[in-house]
C-alpha positions as CSV (number, residue, x, y, z in Angstrom):
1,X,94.6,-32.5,-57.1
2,X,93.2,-30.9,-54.2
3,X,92.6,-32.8,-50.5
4,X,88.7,-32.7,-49.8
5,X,87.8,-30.3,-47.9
6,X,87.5,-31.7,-43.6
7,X,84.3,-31.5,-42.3
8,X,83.3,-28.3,-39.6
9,X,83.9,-29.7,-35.8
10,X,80.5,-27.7,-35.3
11,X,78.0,-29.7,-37.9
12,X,77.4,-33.6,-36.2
13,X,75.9,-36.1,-38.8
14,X,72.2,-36.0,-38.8
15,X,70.6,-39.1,-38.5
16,X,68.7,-41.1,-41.2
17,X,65.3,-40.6,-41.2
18,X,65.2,-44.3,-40.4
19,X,66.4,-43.6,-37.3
20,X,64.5,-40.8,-36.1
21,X,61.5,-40.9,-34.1
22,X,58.1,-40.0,-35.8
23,X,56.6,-36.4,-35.0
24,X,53.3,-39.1,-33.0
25,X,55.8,-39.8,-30.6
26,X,57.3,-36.5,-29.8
27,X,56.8,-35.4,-26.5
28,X,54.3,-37.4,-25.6
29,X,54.7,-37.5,-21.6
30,X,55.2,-33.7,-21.4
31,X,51.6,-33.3,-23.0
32,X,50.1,-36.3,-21.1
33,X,52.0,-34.6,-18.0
34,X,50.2,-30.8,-19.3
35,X,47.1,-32.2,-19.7
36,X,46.5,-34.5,-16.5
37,X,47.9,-31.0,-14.5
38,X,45.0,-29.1,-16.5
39,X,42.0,-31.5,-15.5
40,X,43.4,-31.6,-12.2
41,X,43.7,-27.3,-11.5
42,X,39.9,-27.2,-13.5
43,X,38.2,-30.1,-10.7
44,X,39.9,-28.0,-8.4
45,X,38.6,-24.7,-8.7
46,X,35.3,-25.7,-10.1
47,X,36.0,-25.8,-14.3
48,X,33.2,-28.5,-15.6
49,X,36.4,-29.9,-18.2
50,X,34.8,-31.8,-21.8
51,X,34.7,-35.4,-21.7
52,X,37.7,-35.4,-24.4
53,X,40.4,-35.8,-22.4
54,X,42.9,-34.6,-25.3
55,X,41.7,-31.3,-24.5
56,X,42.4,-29.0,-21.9
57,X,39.3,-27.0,-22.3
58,X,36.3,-26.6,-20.1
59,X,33.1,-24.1,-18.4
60,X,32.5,-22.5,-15.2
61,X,29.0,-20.9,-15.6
62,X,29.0,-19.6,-19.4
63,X,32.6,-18.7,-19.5
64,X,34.8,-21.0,-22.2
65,X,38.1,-21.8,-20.3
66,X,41.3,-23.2,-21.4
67,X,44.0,-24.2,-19.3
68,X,47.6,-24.7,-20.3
69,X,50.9,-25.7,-17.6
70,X,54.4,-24.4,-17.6
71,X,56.7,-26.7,-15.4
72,X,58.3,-23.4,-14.1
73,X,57.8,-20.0,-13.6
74,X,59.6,-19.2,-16.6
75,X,59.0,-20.6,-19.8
76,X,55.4,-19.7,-21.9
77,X,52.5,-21.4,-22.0
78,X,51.1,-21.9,-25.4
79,X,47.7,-21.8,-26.8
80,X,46.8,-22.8,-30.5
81,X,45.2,-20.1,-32.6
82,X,42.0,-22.5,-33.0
83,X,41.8,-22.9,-29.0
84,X,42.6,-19.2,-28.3
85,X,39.5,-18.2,-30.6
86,X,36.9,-20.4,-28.8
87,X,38.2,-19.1,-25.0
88,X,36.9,-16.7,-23.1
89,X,39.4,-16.8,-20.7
90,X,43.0,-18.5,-20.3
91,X,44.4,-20.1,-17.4
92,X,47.6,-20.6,-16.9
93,X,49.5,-23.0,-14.3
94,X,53.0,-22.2,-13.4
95,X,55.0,-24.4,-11.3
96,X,57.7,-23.1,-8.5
97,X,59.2,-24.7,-5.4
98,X,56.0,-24.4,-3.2
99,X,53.6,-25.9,-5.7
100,X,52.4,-23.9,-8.7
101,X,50.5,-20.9,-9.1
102,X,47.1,-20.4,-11.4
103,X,46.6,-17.1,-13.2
104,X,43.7,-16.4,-15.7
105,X,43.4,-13.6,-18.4
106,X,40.5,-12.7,-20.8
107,X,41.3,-14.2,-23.7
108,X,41.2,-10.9,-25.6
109,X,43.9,-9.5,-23.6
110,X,45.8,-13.0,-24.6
111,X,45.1,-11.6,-28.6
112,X,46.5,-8.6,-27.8
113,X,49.7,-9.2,-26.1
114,X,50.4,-12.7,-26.9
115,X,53.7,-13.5,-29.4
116,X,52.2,-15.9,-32.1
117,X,54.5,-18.5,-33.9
118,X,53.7,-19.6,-37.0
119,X,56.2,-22.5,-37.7
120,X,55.1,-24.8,-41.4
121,X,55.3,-28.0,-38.9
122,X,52.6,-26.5,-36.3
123,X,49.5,-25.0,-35.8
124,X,50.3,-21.2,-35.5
125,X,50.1,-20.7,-31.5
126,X,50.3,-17.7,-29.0
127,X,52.9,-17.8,-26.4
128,X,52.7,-15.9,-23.0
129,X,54.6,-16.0,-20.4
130,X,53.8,-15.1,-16.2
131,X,55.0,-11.6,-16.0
132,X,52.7,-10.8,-19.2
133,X,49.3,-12.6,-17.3
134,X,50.4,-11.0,-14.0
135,X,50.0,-7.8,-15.7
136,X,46.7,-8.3,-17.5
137,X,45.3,-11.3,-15.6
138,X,44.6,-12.5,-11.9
139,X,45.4,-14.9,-9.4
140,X,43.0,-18.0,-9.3
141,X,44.8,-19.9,-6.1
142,X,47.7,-22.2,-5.7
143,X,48.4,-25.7,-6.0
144,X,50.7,-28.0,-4.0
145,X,53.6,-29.9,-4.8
146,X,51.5,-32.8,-4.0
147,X,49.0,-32.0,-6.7
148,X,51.7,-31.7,-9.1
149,X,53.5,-35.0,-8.4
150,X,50.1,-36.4,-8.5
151,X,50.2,-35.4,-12.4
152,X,53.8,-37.2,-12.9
153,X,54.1,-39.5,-15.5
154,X,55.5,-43.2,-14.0
């Protein structure tokens, strides 16, 4: 008779789906944190955001904005495919050491360059990052760190 084979030092034991927390409650303070930032940079620079405040969508004149945060310079923001085809333009927050910084792009140019997931758990959603909206996009202003902490959830 052979000995069982031991188990890999890499795999851990995954827990019971008892145990694990629902998809509802994933990640709840980072949006709630994403979208407080977003209603906060739209009052600020004159976006008229909708009354739903589970969106981060809004108008300035006749122009169809949404606006999505990073909490650093680095990482994307991302934009469902369903929000990405109502927009006219795409803002996007990026924090740093002295505040954050607001960039916008046409939302065509977002189609274009944007890298597009399409995971079976979510909504297929472009991803792009600051050096990709610095190319094709412009600077709206700054916030403050201030402004950001303002947007903290307790």
């Amino acid at each position: 008779m052979t000995a069982p084979k031991p188990k890999s030092p890499k795999t851990k034991p995954r827990p019971s789906v008892a145990t694990r927390r629902p998809d509802s409650e994933v990640n709840q303070a980072p949006v709630a944190w994403g979208r407080r930032l977003a209603r906060l940079v739209g009052e600020k620079f004159g976006v008229q955001m909708v009354c739903d405040r589970a969106k981060n969508e809004g108008a300035r004149g006749k122009t169809h904005i949404v606006i999505k945060c990073a909490k650093s310079p680095h990482p994307p923001i991302f934009i469902t495919s369903e929000m990405l085809e109502r927009a006219d333009e795409v803002w996007g927050v990026f924090l740093n050491d002295e505040g954050g910084e607001v960039w916008s792009c046409p939302a065509s140019y977002v189609r274009r360059v944007a890298y597009v997931t399409r995971n079976p758990k979510y909504a297929p959603r472009a991803a792009i990052g600051l050096k990709k909206m610095r190319v094709g996009g412009q600077l709206i202003g700054k916030i403050t760190p201030q402004e950001v902490e303002e947007c903290r959830i307790p």
